[in-house]
Structures are given as structure tokens and as C-alpha cells.
N, C-alpha and C positions, 0 to 999 in steps of 0.2 A: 894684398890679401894673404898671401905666404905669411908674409912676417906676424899677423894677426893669430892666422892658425896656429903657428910652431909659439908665437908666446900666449896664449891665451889657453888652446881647449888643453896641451897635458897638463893641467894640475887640475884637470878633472880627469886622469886617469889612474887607478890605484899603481902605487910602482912597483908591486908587484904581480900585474898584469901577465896574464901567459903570451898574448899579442897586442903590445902598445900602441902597435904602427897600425892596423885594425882598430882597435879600438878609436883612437885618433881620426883615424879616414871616416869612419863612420860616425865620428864627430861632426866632421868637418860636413859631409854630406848632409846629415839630418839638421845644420845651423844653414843650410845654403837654401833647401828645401823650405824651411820656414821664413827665411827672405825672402826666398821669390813669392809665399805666397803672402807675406804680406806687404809687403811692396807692390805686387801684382795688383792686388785690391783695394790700394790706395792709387795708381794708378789709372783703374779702370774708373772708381767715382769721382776721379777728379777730370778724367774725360767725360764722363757724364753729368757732372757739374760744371766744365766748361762750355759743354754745348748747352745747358739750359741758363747759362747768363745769355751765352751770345743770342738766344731768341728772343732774351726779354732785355733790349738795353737799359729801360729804366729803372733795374734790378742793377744791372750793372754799376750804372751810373752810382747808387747808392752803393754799391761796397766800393768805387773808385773817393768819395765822400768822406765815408765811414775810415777808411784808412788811413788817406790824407789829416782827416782831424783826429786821429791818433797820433802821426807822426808826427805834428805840430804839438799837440799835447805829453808828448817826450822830448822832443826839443824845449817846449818851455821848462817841461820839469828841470831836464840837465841842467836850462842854463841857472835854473833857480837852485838847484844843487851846488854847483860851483862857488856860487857867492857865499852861501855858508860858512 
């Protein structure tokens, strides 16, 4: 995450900044802030989307389906890509 902040946020700071190392931190803080909270809230409706499969298996059931003949139906594409 170091190496992220120090190549990323200064070239958004003017360089002729009166305090870069400020400016910068306060980068770095208001991009960490907004991760967590949206991370957070992806987090939380995916725990609340995992507890309402698990009361309905045969919801379940249907997106373990739905997937599976996805992944089959990219596998076919691939292999029919390949011969091209």
C-alpha cells in the first residue's frame, strides 16, 4: 500500500505545494476512508445476501446451476475460439 501511495496520489499534488507531505497524507487518508466504506457495504450485503441463500436452498441451488452452465458455456466458447 506504501508503494501505491508514494506512486500514485503525488501527481495530484501541485509542486508547488506550501506542504506536500500534508497534502499527500491527507490523500492517502480521504482514499483509505472511502475504501472502507465502500468495501464495508459491499461486505455487509454480501453477508446479507449469503445468509438469504442459505435459508432458501433452492435459490441456492439455482445460482450453483446458473453458474456452472456459464462456466461450461465459456469453456465451449474458448474451445471454439481456439480452432479458428
Amino acid at each position: 500500500m506504501t508503494i501505491f501511495y508514494l506512486a500514485f496520489l503525488p501527481q495530484f499534488v501541485p509542486g508547488d505545494a506550501e506542504h506536500p507531505t500534508l497534502l499527500i497524507s491527507g490523500l492517502g487518508v480521504a482514499f483509505s476512508l472511502l475504501t472502507f466504506l465502500v468495501k464495508g457495504l459491499v461486505g455487509y450485503f454480501a453477508g446479507t445476501l449469503s445468509a438469504w441463500l442459505r435459508a432458501r436452498p433452492r435459490a441456492l441451488t439455482g445460482v450453483y446451476r446458473t453458474s456452472g452452465a456459464m462456466m461450461v458455456g465459456m469453456g465451449v466458447k474458448l474451445a471454439f475460439e481456439r480452432r479458428a
